[in-house]
DORO-143830 format. One line per field, with one value per atom (N, C-alpha, C): residue number from 1; atom name; x, y, z. Coordinates in Angstrom, 2 decimals, decimal comma. Each point is the difference from the previous one (the first is absolute). Layout:
<kekols>
k	c(NUM ...)
a	c(CA ...)
u	c(X ...)
v	c(Y ...)
w	c(Z ...)
</kekols>
This chain:
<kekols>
k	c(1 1 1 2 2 2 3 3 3 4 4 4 5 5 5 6 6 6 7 7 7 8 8 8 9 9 9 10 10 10 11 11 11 12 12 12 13 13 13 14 14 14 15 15 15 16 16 16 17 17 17 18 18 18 19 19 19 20 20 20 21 21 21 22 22 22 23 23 23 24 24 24 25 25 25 26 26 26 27 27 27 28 28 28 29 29 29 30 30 30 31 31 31 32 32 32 33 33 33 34 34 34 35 35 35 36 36 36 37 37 37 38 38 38 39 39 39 40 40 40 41 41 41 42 42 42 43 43 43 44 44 44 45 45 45 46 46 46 47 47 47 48 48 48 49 49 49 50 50 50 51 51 51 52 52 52 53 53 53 54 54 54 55 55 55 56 56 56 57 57 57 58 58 58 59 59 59 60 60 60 61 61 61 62 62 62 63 63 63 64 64 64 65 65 65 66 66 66 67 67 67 68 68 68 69 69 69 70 70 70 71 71 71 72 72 72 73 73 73 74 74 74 75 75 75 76 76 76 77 77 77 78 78 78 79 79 79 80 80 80 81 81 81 82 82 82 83 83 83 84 84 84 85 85 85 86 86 86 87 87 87 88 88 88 89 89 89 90 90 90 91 91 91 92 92 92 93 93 93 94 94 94 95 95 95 96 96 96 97 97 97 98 98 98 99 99 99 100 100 100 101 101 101 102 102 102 103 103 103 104 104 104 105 105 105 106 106 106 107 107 107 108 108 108 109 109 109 110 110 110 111 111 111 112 112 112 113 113 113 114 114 114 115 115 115 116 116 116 117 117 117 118 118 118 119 119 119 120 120 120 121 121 121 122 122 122 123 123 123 124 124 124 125 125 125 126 126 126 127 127 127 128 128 128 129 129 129 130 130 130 131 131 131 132 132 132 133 133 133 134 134 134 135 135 135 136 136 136 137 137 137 138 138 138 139 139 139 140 140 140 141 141 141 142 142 142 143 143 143 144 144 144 145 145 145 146 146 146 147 147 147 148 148 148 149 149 149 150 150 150 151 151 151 152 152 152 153 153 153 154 154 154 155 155 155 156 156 156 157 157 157 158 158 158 159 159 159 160 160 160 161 161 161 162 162 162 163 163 163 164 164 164 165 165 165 166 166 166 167 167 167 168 168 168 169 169 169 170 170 170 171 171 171 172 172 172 173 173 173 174 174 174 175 175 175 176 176 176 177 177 177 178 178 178 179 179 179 180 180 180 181 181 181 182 182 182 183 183 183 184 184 184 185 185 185 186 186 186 187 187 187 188 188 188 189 189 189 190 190 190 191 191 191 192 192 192 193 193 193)
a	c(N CA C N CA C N CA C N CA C N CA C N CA C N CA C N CA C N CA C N CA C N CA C N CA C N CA C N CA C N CA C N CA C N CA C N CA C N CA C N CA C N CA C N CA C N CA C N CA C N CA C N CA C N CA C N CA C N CA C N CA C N CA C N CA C N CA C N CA C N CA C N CA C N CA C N CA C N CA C N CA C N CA C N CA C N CA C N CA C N CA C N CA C N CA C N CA C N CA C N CA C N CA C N CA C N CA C N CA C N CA C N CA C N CA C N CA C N CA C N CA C N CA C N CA C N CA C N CA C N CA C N CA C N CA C N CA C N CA C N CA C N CA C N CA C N CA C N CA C N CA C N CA C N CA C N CA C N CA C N CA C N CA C N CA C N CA C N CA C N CA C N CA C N CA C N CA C N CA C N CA C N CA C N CA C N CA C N CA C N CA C N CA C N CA C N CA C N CA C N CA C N CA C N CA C N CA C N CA C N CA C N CA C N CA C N CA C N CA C N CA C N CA C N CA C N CA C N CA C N CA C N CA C N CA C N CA C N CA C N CA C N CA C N CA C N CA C N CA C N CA C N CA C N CA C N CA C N CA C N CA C N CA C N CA C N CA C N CA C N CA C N CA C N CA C N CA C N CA C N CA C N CA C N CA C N CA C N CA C N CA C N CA C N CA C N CA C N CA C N CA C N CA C N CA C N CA C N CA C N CA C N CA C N CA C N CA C N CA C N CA C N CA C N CA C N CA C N CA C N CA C N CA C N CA C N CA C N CA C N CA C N CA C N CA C N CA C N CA C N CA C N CA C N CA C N CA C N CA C N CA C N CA C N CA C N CA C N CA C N CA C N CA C N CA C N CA C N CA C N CA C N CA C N CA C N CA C)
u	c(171,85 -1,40 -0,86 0,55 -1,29 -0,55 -1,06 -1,08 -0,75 -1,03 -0,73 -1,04 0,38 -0,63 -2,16 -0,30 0,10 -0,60 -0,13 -0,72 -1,35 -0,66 -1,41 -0,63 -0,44 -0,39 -1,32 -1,19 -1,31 0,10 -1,01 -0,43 -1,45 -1,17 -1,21 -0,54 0,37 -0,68 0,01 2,04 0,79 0,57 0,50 1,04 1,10 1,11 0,92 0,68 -0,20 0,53 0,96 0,17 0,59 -0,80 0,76 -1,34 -0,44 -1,09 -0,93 -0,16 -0,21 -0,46 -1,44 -0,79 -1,04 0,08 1,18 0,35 0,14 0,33 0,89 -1,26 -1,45 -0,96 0,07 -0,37 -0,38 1,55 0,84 1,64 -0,21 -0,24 -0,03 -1,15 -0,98 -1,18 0,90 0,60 0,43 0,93 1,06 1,37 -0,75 -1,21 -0,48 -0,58 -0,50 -0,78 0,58 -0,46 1,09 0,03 -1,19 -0,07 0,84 0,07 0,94 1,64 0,15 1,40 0,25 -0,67 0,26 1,45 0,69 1,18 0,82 0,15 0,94 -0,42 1,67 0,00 -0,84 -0,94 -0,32 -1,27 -0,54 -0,94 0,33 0,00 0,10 -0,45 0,16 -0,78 -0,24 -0,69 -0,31 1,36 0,52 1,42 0,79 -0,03 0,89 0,02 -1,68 0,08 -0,07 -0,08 0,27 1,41 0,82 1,53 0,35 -0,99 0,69 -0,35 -1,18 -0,54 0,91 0,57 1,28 0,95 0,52 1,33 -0,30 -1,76 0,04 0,09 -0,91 -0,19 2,10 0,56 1,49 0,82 -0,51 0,89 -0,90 -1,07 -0,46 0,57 -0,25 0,86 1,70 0,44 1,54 0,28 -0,91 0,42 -0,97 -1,44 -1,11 -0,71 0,14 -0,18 -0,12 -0,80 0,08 -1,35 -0,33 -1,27 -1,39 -0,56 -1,07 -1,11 -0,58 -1,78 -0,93 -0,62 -0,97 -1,14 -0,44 -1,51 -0,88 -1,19 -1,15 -0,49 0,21 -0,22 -1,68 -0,92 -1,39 -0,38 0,58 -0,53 1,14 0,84 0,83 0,84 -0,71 1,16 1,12 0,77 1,81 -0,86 0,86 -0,55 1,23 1,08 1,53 1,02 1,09 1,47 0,32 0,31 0,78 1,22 0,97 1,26 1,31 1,36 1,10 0,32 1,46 0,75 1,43 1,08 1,25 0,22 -0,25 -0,03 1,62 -0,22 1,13 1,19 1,67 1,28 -0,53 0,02 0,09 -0,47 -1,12 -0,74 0,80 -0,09 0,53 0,12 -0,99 -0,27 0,58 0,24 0,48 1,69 -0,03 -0,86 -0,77 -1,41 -1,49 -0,86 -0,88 -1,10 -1,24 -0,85 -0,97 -1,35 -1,31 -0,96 -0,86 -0,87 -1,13 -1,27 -0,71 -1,63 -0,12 -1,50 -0,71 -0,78 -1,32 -1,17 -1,26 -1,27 -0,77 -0,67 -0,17 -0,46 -1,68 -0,32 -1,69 0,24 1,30 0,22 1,01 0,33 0,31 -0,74 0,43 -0,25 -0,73 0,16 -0,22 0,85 1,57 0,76 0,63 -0,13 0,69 1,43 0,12 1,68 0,55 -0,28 0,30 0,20 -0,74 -0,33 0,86 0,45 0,50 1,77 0,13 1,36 0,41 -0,81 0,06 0,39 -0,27 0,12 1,18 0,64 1,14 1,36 0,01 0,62 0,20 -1,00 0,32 0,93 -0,58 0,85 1,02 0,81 1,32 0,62 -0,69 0,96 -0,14 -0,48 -0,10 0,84 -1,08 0,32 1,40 -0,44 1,34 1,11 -0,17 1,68 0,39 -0,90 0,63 0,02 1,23 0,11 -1,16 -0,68 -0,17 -1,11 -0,87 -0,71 -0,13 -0,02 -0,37 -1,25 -0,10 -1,24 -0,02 -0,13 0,36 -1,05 -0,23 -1,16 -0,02 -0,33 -0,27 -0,23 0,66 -1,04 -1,15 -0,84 -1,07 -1,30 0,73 -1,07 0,46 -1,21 -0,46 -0,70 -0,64 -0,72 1,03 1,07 0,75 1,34 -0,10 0,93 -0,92 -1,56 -0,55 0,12 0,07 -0,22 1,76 0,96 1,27 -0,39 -0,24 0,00 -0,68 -1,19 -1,18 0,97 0,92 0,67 1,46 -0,18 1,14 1,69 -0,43 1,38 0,14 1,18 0,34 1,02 -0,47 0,69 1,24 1,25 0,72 0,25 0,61 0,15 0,48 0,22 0,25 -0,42 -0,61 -0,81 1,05 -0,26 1,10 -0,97 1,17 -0,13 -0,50 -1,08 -0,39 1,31 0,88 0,63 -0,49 -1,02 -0,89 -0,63 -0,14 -0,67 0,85 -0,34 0,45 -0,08 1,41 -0,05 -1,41 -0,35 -1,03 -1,72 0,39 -1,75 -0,96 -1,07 -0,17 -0,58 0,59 -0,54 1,90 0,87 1,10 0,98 -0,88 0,60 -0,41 0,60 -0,72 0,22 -1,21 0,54 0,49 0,38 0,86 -0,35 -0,76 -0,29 0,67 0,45 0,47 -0,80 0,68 -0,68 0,98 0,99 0,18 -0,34 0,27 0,09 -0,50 0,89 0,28 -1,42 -0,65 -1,28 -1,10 0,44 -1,94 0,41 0,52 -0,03 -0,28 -0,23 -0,01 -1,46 -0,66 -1,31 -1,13 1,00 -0,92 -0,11 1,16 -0,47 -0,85 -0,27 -0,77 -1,16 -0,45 -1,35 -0,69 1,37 -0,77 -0,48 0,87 -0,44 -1,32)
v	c(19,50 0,35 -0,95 -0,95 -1,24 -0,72 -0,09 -1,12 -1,03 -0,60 -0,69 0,52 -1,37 1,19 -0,77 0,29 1,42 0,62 0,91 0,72 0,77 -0,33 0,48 0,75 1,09 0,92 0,12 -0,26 0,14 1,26 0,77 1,08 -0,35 0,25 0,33 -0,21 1,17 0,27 -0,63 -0,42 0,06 -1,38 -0,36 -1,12 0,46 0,01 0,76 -1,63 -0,25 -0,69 -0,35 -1,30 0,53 0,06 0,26 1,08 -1,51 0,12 -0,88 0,57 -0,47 0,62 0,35 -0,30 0,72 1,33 0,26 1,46 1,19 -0,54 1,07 0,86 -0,54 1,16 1,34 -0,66 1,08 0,85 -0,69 1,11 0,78 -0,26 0,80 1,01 -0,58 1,13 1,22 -0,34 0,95 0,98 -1,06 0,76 1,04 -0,11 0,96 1,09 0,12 0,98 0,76 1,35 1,32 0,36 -0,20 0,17 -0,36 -1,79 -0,53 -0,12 0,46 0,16 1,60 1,20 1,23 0,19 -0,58 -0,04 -0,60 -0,63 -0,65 0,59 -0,18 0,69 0,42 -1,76 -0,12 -1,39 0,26 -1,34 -1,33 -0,66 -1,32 -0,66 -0,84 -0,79 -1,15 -0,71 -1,18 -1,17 0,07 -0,61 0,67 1,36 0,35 -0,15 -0,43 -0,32 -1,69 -0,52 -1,81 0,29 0,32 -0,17 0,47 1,00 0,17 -1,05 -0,29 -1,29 -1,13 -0,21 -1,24 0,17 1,60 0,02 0,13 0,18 -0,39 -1,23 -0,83 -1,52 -0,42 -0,02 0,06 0,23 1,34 -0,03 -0,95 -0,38 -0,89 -1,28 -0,45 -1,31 -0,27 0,94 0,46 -0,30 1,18 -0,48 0,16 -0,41 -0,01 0,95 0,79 1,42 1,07 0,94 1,21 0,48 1,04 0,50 -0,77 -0,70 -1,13 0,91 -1,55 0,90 -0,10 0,47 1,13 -0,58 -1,01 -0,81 0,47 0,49 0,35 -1,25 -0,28 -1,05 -0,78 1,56 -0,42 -0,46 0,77 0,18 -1,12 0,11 -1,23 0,92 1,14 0,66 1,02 -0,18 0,57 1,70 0,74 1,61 0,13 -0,57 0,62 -0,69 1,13 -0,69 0,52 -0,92 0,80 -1,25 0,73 -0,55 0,29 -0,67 0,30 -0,16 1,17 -0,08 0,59 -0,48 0,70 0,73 1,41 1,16 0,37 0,49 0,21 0,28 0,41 -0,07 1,34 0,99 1,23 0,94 -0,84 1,60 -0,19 0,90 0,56 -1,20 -0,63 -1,14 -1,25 -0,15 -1,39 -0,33 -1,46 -0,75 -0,32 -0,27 -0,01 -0,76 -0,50 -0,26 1,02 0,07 0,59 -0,52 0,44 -0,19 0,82 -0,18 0,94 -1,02 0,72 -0,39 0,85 -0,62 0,73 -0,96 0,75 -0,53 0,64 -0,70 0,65 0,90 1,51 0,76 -0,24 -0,82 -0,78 -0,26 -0,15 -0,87 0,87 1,49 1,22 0,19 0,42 0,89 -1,20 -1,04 -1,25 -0,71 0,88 -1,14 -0,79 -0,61 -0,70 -0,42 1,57 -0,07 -0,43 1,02 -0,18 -1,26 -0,92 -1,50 -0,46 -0,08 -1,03 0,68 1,21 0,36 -0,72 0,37 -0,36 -1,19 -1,10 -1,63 0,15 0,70 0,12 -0,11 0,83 1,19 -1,17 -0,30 -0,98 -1,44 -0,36 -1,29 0,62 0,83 0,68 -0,10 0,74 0,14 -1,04 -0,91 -1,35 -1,30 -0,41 -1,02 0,14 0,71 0,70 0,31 0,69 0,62 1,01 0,96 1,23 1,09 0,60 1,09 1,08 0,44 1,12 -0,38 0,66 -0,09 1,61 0,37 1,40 0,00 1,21 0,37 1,25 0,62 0,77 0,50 1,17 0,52 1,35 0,44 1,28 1,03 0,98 0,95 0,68 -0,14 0,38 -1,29 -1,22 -1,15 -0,26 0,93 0,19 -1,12 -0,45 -1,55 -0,99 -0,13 -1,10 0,33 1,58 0,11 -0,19 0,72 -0,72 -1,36 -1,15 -1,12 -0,61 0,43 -0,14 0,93 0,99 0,36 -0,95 -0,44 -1,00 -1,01 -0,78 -0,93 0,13 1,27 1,05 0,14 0,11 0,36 1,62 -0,20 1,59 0,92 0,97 0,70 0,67 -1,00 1,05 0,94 0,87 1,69 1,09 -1,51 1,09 -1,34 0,95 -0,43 -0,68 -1,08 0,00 -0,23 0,16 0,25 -1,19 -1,17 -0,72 -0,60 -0,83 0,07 -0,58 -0,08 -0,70 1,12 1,32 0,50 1,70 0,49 1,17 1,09 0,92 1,16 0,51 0,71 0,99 -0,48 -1,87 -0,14 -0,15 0,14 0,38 -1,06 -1,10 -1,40 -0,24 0,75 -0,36 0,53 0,93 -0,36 -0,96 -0,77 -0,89 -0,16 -0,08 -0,30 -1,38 -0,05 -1,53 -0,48 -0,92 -0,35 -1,32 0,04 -1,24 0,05 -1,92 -0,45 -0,97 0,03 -0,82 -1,22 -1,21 -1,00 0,18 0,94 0,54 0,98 0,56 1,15 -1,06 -0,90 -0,85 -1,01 -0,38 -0,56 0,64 1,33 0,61 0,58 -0,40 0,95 -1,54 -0,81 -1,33 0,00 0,54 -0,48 1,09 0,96 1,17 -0,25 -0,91 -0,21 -0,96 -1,16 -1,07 0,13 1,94 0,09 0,65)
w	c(247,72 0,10 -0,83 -0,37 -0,60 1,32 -0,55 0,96 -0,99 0,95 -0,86 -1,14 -1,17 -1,02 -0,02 -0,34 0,07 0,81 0,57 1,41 -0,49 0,82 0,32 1,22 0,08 0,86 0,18 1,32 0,00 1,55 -0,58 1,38 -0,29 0,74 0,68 -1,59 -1,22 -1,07 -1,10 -0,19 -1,18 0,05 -1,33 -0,13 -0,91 0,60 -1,11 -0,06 -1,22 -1,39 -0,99 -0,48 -1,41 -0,77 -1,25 -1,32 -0,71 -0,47 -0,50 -1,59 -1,05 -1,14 -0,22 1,18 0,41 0,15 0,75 0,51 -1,19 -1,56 -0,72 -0,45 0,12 -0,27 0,94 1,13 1,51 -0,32 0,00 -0,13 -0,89 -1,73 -0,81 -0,04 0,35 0,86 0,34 1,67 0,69 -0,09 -1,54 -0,54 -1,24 -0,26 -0,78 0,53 0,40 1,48 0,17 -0,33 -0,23 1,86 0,33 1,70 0,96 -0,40 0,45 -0,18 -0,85 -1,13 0,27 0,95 0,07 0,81 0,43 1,10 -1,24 -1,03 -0,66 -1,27 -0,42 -1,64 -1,09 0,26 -1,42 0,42 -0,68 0,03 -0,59 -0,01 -0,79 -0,81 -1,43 -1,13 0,92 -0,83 0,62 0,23 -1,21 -0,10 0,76 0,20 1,63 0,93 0,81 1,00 0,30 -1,40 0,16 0,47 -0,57 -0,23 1,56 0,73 1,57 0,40 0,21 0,72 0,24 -1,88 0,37 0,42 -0,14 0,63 2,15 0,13 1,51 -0,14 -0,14 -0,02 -0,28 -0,38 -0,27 0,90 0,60 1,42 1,11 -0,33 1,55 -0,20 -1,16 -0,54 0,39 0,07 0,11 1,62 0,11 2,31 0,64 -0,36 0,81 0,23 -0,54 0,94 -1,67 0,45 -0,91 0,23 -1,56 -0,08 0,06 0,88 0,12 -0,94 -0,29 -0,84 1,72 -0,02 1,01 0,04 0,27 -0,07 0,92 -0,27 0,80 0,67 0,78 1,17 -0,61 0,15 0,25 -1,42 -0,87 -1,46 -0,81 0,30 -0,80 -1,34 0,19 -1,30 0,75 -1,11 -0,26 0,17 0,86 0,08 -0,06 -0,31 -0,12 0,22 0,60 0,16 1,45 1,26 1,39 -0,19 0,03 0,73 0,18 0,20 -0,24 -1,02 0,33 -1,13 -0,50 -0,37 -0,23 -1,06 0,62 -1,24 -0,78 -0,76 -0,94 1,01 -0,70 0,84 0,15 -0,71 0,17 0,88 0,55 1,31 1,01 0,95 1,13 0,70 0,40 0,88 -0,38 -1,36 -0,25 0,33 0,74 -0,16 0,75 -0,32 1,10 -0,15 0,51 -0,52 0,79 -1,48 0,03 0,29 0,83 -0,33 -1,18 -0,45 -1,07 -0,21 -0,49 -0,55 -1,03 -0,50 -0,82 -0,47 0,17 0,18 -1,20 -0,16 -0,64 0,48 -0,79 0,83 1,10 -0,41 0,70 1,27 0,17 1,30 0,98 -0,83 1,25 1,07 0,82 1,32 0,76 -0,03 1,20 0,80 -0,24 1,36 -1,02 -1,10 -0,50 -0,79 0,26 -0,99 1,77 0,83 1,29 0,66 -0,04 0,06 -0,46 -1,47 -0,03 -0,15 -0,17 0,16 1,54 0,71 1,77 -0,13 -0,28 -0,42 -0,44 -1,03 -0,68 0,54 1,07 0,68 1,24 0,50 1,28 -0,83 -1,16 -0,51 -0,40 -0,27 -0,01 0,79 0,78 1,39 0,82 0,43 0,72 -0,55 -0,88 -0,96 -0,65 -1,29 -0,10 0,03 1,65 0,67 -0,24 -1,33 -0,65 1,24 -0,36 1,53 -0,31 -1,46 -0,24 -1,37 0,35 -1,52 -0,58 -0,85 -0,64 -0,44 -0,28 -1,33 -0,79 -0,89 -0,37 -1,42 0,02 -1,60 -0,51 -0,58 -0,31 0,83 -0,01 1,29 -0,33 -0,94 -0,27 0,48 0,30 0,30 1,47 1,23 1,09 0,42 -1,06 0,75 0,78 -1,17 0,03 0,99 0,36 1,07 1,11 0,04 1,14 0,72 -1,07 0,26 0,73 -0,44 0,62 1,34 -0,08 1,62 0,35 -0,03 0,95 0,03 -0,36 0,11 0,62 0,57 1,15 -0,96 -1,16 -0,80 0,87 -0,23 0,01 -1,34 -0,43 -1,30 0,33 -0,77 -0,21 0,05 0,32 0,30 -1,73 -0,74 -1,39 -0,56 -1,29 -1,34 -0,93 -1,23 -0,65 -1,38 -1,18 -1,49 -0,15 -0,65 -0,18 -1,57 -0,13 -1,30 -0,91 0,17 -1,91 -0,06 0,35 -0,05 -0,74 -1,32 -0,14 1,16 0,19 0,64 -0,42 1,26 -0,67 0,29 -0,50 -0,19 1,57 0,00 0,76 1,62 -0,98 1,34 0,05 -0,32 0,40 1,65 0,63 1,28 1,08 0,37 0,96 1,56 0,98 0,92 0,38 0,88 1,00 1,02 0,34 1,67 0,82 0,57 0,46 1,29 0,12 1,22 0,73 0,91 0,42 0,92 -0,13 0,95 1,72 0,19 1,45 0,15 -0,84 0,14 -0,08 -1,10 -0,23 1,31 0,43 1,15 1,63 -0,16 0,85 -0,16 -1,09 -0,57 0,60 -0,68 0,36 1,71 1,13 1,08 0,31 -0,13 0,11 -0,59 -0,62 -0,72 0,98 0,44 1,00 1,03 0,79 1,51 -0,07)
</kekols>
């Protein structure tokens, strides 16, 4: 699964990227943002969310590919992170690759996690070759399962224990969506007729 490094993604809105040190403000913005940070543990220091940034920038360097920074086309600024990615050994699904986002909350409810996951998802499965992409979150974050349905995932039939996550807490059950090869190719000819 290496390609050329490093890969770049443009739709209608977005440019998904590698990370710039421009980017580590708008990130630490967004990793602070109790709004945006409501689906995940914990919010982030500023030094926490530098330190993700490099370990994305790290995996794009590695095989082209990973969590891209999220460029507002019109405006020229970083509103986030859309891309792939190989999640830990331990969930259900692995080994997989995943899509995810996360964005600043300013720039909800316009199509855009949608956008550029969509971009994602087609360079997976095309480019790529991956038979299967996942996605997977909390079951309390409805947006972000919305946005896998709009991108025709379908959920798993059982929930699983998130394992970084204590029994008990309460962003620790998660759902699962996959998408195969064989469905987004079948969604794409159904879009063209």
């Amino acid at each position: 699964m290496t390609t050329a490094l490093p890969v770049r993604l443009t739709t209608d809105r977005l440019q998904l990227r590698p990370w710039q040190a421009s980017d580590l403000p708008a990130m630490a913005q967004l990793h602070a943002d109790a709004q945006a940070m409501r689906y995940f543990p914990a919010t982030l220091s500023r030094a926490e969310s530098d330190a993700l940034v490099a370990r994305f920038q790290a995996h794009i360097d590695a095989q082209g590919w990973g969590f891209w920074a999220v460029e507002h086309r019109a405006s020229g600024e970083c509103i986030g992170m859309i891309g792939l990615n190989r999640p830990r050994d331990d969930l259900p699904c692995s080994p997989c690759v995943e899509v995810g986002w996360r964005l600043r909350p300013r720039y909800w409810g316009q199509g855009l996690a949608t956008e550029g996951a969509r971009a994602c998802v087609d360079w997976a499965l095309t480019t790529l070759g991956l038979d299967e992409v996942v996605a997977f979150t909390a079951l309390p974050n409805t947006p972000s399962q919305a946005v896998m349905q709009r991108l025709g995932m379908r959920a798993d039939p059982h929930t699983f224990v998130h394992p970084a996550l204590p029994a008990g807490h309460a962003l620790a059950e998660h759902g699962l969506y996959r998408l195969s090869r064989a469905d987004w190719q079948a969604t794409r000819s159904q879009n063209r007729s």
